[in-house]
MARTORTOR-109150 format. One line per field, with one value per residue: residue in one letter; z, x, y of N, C-alpha, C in turn. Coordinates in steps of 0.001 Angstrom, whole numbers. Example, Ala and Ser with C-alpha at 12.3 -4.5 7.8 and 13.67 -1.06 7.14 Angstrom:
<pts>
residu A S
n_pz 7800 7080
n_px 13190 12850
n_py -5690 -2250
ca_pz 7800 7140
ca_px 12300 13670
ca_py -4500 -1060
c_pz 7800 7870
c_px 13200 12900
c_py -3300 30
</pts>
This chain:
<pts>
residu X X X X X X X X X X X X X X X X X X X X X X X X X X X X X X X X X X X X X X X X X X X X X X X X X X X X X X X X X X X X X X X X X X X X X X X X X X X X X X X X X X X X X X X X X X X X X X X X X X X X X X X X X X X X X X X X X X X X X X X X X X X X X X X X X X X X X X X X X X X X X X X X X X X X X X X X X X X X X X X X X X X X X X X X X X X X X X X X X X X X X X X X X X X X X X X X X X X X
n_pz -4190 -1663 471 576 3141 5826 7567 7643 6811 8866 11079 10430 10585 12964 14241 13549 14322 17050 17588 16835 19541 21487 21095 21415 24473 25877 26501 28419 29042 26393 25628 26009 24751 24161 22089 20128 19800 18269 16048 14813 15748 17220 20360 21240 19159 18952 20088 19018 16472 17222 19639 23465 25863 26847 24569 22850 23073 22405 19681 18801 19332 17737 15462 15443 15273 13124 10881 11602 10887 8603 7559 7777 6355 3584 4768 4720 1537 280 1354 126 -1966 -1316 -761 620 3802 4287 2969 3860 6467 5542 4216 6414 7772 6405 5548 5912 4983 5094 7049 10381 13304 15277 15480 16585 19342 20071 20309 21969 24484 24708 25176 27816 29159 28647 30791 32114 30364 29095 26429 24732 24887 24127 21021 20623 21079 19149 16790 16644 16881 14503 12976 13971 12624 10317 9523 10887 8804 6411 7330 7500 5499 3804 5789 5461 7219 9457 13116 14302 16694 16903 14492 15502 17596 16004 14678 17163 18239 15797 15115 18004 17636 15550 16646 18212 16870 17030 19864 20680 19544 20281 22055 20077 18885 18223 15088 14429 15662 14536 12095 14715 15280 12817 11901 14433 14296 11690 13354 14554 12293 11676 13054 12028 10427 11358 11949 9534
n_px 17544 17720 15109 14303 15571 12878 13610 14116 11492 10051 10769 10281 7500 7080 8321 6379 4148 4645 5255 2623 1518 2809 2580 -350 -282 2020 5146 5481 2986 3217 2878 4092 2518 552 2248 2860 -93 -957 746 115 1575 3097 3805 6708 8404 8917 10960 12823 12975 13468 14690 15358 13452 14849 16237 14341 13904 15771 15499 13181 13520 15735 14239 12863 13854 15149 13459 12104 14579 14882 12126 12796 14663 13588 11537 13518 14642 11918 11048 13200 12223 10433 9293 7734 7259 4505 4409 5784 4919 2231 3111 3986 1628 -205 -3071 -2887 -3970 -1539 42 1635 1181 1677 4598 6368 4698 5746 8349 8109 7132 9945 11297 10861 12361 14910 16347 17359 18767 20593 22601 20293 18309 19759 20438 17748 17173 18854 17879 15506 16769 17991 15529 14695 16803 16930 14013 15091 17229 15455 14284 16075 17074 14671 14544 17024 17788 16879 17873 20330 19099 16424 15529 15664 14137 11635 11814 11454 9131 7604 7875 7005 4679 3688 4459 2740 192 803 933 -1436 -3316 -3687 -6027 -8224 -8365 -10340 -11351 -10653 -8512 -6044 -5911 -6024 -3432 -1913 -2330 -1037 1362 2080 1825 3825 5930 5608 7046 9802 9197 8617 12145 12961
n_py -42803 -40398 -38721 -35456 -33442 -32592 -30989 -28208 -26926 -27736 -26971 -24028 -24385 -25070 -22941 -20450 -21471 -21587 -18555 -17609 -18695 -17296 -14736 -14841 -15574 -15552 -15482 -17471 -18500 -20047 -22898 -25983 -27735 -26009 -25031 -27211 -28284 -26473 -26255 -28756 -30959 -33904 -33570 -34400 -33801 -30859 -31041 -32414 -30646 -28347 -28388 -27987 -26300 -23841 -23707 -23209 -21125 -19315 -19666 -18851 -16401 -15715 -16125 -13872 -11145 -12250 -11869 -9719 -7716 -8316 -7498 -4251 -3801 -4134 -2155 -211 241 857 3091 4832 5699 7537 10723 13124 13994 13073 10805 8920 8674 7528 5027 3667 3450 2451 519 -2877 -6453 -8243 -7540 -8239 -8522 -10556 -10299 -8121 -8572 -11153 -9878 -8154 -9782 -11467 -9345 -8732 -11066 -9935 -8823 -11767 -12713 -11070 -10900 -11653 -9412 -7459 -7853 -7441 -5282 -3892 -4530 -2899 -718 -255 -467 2347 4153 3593 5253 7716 8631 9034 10689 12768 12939 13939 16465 18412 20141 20210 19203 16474 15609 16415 14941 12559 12360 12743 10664 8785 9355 8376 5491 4749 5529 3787 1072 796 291 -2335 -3033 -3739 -4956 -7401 -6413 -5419 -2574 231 372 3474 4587 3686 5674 8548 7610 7543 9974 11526 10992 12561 14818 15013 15318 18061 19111 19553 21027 23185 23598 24163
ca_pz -3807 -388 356 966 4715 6310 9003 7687 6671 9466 12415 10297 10899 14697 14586 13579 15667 18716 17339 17279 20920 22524 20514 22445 25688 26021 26559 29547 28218 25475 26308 24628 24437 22782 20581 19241 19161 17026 14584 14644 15360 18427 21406 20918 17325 19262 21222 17846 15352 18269 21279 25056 26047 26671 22652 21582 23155 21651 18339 18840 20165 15894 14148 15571 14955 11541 10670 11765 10631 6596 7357 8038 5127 3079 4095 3564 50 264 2365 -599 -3029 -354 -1073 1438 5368 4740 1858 5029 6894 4571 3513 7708 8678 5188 6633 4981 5991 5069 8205 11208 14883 16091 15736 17310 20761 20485 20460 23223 25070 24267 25777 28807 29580 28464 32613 32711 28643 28193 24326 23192 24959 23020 19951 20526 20909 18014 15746 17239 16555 12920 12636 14301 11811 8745 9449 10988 7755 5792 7918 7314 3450 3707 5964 5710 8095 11100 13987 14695 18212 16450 13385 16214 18326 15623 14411 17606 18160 14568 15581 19176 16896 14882 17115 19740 16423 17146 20857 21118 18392 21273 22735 18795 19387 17298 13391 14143 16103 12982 11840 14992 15299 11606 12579 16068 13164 11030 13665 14542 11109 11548 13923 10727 9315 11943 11529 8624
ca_px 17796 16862 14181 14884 15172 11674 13905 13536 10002 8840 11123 9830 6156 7206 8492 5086 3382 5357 5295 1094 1134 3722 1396 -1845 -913 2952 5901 5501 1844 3192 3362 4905 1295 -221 3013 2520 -1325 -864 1439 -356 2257 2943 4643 7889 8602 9121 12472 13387 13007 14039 15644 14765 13148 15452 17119 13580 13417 16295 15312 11976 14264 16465 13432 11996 15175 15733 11573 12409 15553 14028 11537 13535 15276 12197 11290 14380 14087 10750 11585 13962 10928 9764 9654 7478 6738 3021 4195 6673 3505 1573 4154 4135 90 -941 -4192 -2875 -3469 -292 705 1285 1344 2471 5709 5880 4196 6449 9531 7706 7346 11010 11859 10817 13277 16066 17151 17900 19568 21266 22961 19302 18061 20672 20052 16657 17321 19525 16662 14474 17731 18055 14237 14967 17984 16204 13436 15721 17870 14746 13668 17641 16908 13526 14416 18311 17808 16962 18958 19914 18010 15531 15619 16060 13121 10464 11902 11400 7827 6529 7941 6063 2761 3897 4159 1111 -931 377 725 -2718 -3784 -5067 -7486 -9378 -9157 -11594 -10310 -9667 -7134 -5130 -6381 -5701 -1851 -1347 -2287 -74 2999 1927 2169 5349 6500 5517 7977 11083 8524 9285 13106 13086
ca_py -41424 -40367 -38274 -34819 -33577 -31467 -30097 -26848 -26733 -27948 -26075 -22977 -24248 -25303 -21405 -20052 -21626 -20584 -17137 -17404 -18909 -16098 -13660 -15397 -16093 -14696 -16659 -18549 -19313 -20064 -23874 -26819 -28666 -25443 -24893 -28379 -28421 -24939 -26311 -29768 -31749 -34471 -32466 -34809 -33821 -29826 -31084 -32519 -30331 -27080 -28713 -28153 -24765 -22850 -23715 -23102 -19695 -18517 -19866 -17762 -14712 -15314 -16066 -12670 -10829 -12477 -11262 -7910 -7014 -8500 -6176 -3025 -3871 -4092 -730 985 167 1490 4434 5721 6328 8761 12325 13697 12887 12699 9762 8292 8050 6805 4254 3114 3399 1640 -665 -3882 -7593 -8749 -6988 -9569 -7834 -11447 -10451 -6885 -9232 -11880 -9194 -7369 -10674 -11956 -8143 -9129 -11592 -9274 -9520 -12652 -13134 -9699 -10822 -11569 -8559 -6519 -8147 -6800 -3726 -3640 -4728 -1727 655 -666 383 3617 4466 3959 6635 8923 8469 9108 11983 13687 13439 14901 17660 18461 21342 19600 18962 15401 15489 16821 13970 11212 12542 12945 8997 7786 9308 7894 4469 4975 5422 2790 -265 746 -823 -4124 -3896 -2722 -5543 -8065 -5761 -4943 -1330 783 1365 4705 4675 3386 6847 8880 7335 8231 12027 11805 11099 13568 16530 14968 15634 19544 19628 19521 22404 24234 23582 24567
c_pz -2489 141 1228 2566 4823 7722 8787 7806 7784 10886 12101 10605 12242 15107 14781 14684 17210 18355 17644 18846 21656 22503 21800 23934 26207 26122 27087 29335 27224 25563 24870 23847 23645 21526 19546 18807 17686 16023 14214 14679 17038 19306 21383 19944 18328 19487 20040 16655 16179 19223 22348 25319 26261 24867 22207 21643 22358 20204 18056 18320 18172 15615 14767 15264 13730 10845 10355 11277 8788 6931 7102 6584 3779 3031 4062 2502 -420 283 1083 -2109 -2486 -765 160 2871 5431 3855 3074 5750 6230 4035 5183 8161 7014 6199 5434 5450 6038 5978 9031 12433 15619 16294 16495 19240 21044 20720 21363 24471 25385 25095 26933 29893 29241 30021 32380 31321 28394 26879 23989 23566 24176 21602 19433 20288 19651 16729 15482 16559 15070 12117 12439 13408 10999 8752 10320 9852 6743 6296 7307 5555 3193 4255 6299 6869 9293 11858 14040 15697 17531 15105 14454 17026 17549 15389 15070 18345 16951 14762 16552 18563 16392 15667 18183 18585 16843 18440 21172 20411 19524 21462 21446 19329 17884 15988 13763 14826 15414 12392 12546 15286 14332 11695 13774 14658 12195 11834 13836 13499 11051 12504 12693 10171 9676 12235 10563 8339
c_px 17070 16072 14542 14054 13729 12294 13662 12490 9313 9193 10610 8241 5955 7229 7111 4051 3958 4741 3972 1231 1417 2698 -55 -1596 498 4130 5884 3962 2013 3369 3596 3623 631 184 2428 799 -1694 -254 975 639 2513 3871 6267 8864 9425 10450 13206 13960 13997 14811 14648 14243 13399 16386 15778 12921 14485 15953 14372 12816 15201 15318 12614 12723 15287 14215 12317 13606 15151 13246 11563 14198 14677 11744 12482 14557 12756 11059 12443 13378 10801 10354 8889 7378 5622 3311 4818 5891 2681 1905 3914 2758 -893 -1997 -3849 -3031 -2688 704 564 2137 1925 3754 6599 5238 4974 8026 9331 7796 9207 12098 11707 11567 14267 17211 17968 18765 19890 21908 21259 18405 18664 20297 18425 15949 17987 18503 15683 15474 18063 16969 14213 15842 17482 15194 14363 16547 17054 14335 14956 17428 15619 13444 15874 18526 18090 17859 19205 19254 16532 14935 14880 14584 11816 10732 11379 9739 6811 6808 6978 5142 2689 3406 3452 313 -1133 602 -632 -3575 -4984 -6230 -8811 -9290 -9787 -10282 -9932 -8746 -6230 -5031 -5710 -4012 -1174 -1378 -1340 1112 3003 2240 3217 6249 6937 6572 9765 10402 9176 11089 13628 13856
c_py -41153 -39401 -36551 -34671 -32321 -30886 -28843 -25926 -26747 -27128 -24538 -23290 -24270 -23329 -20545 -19835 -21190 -18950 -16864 -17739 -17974 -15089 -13988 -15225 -15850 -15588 -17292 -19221 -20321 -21631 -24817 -27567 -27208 -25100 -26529 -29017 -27543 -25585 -27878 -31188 -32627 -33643 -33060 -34341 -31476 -29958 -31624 -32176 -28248 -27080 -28120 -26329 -23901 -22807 -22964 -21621 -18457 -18697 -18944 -16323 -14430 -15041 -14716 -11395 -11066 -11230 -10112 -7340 -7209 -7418 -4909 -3045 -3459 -2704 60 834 857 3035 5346 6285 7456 9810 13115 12685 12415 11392 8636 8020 7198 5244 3241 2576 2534 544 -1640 -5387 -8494 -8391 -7913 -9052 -9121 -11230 -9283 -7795 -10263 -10879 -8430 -8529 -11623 -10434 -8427 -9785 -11198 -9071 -10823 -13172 -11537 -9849 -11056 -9951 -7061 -6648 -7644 -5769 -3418 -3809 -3196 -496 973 323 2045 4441 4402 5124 7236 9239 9098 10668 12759 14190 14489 16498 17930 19290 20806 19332 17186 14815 15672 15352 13136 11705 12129 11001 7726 7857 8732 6851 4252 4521 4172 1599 -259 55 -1753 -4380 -3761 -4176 -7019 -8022 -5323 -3790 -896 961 2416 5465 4530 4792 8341 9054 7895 9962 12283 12118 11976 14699 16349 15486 16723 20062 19966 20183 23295 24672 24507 26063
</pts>
């Protein structure tokens, strides 16, 4: 019997590791000698298991895309527990460390080159709009009143708050900024009070 294949296993550990390097040091940092020191594997085994650097940037550009769109998914399932906005906050600014800002820097990094690759730059955006659509969706149930400008505005200021955690995540800023962000999305909220 022949031994099953590790292409998967191991282009998802090749992935990783890219994903930590982009995170570190950005994409063009992101080099083939530190991808393959990161995932421990000989620098040959990269063009093997990913192809040539431009295959292995789009592979980055899915597996950051695939991430994120499971995620979104993830919380709209979540998201439909929700009864209030302070629980919709709550539900977003949770301090957990099963949270992983690498991927938030590699989709910020991967944005970058949206010039010169407009489909993955789209695809990028479409991930982001996905995001955006579930809390505005969530916001519509919570406050029927609201306008949709009004929905779509507060959605796309609690996002805002949202992903300054993890571009911010480099620099260590102070805990309570985690704190202050969760209060920015909270007054946002008061804005569908005033709707009301």
């Amino acid at each position: 019997m022949p031994r099953p294949s590790l292409k998967d296993q191991r282009s998802a550990e090749i992935l990783d590791a890219y994903l930590t390097c982009v995170a570190q040091f950005g994409l063009e940092g992101a080099t083939q000698d530190r991808i393959a020191a990161q995932a421990q594997v000989k620098r040959p085994l990269l063009r093997h298991y990913l192809g040539n650097r431009d295959q292995m940037v789009a592979a980055l550009n899915d597996h950051v895309i695939n991430t994120f769109n499971a995620k979104t998914r993830d919380l709209v399932q979540a998201l439909d527990t929700v009864e209030t906005p302070l629980a919709l906050v709550d539900l977003l600014f949770v301090d957990t460390k099963e949270h992983d800002p690498r991927l938030l820097l590699a989709w910020q990094a991967l944005t970058a080159t949206a010039p010169e690759h407009p489909d993955r730059g789209a695809a990028l955006l479409d991930s982001l709009d996905q995001f955006l659509i579930a809390l505005t969706d969530t916001l519509r149930r919570l406050a029927p009143e609201a306008t949709p400008a009004t929905l779509r505005a507060v959605a796309q200021g609690i996002s805002s708050a949202f992903v300054t955690l993890d571009s911010l995540s480099p620099l260590a800023p102070p805990p309570n900024w985690r704190a202050e962000l969760r209060q920015a999305a909270l007054l946002l909220t008061r804005c569908l009070e005033d709707a009301a």
